[in-house]
C-alpha positions in Angstrom: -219.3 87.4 -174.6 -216.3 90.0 -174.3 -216.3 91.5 -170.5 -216.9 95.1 -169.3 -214.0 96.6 -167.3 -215.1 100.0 -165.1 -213.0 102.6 -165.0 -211.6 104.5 -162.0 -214.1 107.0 -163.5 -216.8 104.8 -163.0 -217.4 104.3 -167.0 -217.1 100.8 -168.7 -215.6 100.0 -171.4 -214.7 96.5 -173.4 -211.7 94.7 -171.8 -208.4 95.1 -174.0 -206.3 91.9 -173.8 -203.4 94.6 -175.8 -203.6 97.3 -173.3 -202.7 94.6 -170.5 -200.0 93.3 -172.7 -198.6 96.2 -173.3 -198.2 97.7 -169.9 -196.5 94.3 -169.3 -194.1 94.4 -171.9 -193.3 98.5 -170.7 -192.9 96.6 -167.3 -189.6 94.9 -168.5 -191.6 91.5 -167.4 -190.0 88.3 -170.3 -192.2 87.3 -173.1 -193.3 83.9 -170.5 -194.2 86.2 -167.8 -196.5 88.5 -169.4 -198.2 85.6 -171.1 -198.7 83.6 -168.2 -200.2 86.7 -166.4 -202.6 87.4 -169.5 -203.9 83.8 -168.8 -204.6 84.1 -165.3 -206.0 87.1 -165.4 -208.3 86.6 -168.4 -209.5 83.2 -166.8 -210.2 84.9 -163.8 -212.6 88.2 -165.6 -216.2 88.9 -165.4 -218.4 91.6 -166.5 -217.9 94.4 -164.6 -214.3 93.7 -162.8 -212.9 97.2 -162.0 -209.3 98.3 -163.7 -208.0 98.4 -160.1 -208.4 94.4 -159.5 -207.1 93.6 -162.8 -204.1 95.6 -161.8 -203.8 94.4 -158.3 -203.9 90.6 -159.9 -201.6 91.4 -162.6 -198.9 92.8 -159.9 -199.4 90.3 -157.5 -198.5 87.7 -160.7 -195.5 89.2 -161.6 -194.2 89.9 -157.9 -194.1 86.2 -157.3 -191.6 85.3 -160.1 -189.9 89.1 -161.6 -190.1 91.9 -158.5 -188.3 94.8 -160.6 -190.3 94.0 -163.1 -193.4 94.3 -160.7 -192.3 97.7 -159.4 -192.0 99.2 -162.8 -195.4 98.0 -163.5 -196.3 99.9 -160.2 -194.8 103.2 -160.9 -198.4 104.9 -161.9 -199.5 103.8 -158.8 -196.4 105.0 -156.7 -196.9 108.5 -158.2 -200.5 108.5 -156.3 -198.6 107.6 -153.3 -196.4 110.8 -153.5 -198.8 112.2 -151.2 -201.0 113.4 -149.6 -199.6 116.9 -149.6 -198.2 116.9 -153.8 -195.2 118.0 -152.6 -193.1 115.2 -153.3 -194.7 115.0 -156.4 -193.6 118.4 -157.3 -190.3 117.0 -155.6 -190.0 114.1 -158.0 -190.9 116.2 -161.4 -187.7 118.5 -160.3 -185.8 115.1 -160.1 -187.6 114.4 -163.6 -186.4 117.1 -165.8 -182.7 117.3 -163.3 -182.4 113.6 -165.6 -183.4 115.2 -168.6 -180.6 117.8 -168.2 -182.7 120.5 -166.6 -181.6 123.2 -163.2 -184.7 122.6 -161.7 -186.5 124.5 -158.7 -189.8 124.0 -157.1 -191.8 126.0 -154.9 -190.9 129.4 -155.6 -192.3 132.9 -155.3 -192.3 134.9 -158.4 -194.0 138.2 -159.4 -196.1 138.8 -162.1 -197.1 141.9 -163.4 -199.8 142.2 -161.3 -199.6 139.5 -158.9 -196.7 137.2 -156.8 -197.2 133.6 -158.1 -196.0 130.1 -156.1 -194.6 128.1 -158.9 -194.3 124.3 -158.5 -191.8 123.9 -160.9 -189.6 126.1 -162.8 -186.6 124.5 -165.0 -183.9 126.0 -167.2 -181.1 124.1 -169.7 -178.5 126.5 -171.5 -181.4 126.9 -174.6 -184.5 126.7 -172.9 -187.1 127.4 -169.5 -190.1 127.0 -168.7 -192.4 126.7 -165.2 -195.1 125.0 -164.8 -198.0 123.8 -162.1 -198.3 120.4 -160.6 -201.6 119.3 -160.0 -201.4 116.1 -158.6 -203.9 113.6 -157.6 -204.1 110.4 -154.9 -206.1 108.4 -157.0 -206.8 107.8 -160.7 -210.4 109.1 -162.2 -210.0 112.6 -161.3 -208.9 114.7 -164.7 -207.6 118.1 -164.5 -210.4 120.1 -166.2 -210.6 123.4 -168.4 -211.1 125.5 -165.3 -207.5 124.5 -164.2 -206.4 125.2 -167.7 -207.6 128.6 -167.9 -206.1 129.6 -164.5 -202.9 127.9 -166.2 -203.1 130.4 -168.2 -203.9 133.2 -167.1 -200.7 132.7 -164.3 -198.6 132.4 -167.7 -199.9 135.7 -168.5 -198.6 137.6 -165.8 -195.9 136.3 -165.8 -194.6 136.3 -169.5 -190.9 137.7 -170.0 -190.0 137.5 -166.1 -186.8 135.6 -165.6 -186.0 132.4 -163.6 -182.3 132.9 -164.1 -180.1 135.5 -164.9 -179.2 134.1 -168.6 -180.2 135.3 -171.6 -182.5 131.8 -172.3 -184.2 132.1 -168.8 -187.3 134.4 -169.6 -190.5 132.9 -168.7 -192.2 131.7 -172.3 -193.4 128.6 -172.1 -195.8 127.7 -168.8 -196.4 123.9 -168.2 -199.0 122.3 -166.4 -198.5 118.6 -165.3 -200.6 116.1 -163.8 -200.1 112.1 -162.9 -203.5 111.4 -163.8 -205.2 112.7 -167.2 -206.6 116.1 -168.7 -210.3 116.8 -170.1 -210.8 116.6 -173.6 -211.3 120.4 -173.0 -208.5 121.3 -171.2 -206.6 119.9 -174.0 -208.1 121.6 -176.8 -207.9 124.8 -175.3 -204.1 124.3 -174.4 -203.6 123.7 -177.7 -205.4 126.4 -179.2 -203.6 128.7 -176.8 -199.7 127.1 -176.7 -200.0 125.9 -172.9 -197.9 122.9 -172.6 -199.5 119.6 -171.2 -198.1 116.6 -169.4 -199.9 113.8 -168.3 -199.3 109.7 -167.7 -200.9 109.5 -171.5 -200.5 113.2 -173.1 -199.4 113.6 -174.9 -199.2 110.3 -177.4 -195.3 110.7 -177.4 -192.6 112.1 -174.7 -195.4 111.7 -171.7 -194.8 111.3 -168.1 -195.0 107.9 -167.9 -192.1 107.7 -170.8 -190.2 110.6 -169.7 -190.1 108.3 -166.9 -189.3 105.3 -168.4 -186.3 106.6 -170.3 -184.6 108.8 -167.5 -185.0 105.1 -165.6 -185.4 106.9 -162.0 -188.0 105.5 -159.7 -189.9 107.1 -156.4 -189.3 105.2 -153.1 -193.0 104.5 -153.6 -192.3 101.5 -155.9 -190.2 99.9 -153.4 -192.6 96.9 -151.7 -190.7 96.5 -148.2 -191.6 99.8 -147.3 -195.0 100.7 -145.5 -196.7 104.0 -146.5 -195.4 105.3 -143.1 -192.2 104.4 -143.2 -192.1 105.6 -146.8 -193.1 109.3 -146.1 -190.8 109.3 -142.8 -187.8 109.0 -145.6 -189.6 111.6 -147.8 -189.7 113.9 -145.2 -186.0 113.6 -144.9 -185.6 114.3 -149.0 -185.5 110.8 -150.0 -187.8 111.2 -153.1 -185.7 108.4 -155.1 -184.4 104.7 -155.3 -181.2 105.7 -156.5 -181.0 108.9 -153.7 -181.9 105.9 -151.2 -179.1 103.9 -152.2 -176.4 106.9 -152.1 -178.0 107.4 -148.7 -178.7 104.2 -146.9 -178.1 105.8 -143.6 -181.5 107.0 -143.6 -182.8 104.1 -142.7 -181.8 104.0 -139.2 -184.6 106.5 -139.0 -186.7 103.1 -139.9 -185.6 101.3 -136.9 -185.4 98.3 -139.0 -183.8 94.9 -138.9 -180.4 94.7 -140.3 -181.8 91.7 -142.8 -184.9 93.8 -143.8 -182.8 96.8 -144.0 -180.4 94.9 -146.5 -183.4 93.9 -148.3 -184.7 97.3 -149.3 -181.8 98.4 -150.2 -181.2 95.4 -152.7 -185.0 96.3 -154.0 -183.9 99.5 -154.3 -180.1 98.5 -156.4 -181.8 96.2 -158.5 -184.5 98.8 -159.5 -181.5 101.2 -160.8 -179.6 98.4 -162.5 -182.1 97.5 -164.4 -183.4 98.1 -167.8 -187.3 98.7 -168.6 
């Protein structure tokens, strides 16, 4: 009989052997790989298992034989540990749309027409802008809901036509809001009914997070596994949101008090992440 998985929601739902093959194959991991992991890990289900120990098998299968491959299959996790503030999150968004050819900015003040507005994000190219609100999450099963879309919105509102830059292109018009987990079925309808842009791992189908991600090929210092959650946010703290910005700036890790070997190690991790190709 075909096992139920539970969600991180709590809900169950058949297990897909294709949904685990393909977030293997968007993991880089070779053809052998991911079907040696599908084995173990369907051998090993019952009715019932939870997502997160199928993931947490799946990763600890590919770690022992492809590690970059293993990161990347990490990153959705490593957004959730870009807390517990959202911060960095916001941080690594900025870093996001930078890739894509963005001026990005986070964590500004701008007036509305009737109110001033903290904006996580706002981002401008030579032919378009937009700004946008970051609701992040440390764990998956929590879904940005309508209410958050209508306050979306309404911020949007006020403020329509303000500027983020002096150009021409740089009046406010579109208003994103952005999550790393997922949206309500009505939060999405309404943001399509009312032009409000979404962004989640999934949403939409094409051009989401996860492979706006994928294509830029930038990583957060929370994929890297010789790092400690501690030691992790002391080098966030000092603006190290990034593998690559980790490698241009290896002299943060003194602040790690580390062993030159394990030191050398991390940064390796961190080179080989950068190098290679999803």
């Amino acid at each position: 009989m075909p096992a139920h998985v539970t969600k991180a929601d709590g809900s169950l739902e058949f297990f897909k052997i294709e949904k685990l093959r393909r977030s293997l194959r968007r993991s880089g991991a070779s053809v052998g790989e991911i079907q040696a992991v599908v084995e173990t890990v369907t051998s090993e289900l019952y009715d019932g298992i939870h997502t997160q120990e199928i993931y947490r098998r799946a990763f600890d299968l590919l770690r022992q034989t492809e590690r970059n491959a293993a990161a990347r299959y990490s990153l959705r996790r490593a957004l959730f540990a870009l807390g517990p503030s959202g911060f960095p999150f916001e941080q690594f968004l900025g870093r996001l749309f930078e890739a894509d050819g963005y001026t990005a900015r986070t964590g500004i003040i701008m007036n509305g027409r009737c109110a001033p507005h903290e904006i996580d994000i706002a981002a401008y190219s030579d032919s378009h802008s937009f700004i946008g609100e970051a609701k992040f999450h440390a764990r998956p099963g929590i879904k940005s809901d309508l209410q958050v879309a209508l306050y979306s919105y309404a911020r949007f509102l006020d403020l329509q036509g303000h500027k983020i830059c002096t150009e021409d292109y740089c009046g406010v018009s579109e208003f994103w809001l952005i999550t790393n987990t997922k949206f309500t079925t009505t939060a999405e309808k309404y943001a399509q009914c009312v032009g409000l842009k979404l962004l989640s791992w999934d949403y939409p189908r094409h051009n989401n997070l996860h492979d706006r991600i994928q294509r830029a090929g930038i990583y957060p210092l929370t994929v890297l596994s010789g790092l400690t959650n501690a030691q992790t946010a002391t080098l966030i703290e000092r603006g190290i949101i990034l593998c690559s910005e980790l490698v241009t700036h290896q002299h943060v890790l003194h602040y790690l008090h580390l062993p030159q070997a394990k030191a050398e190690a991390i940064i390796a991790e961190a080179m080989a992440l950068g190098q290679s190709e999803p």
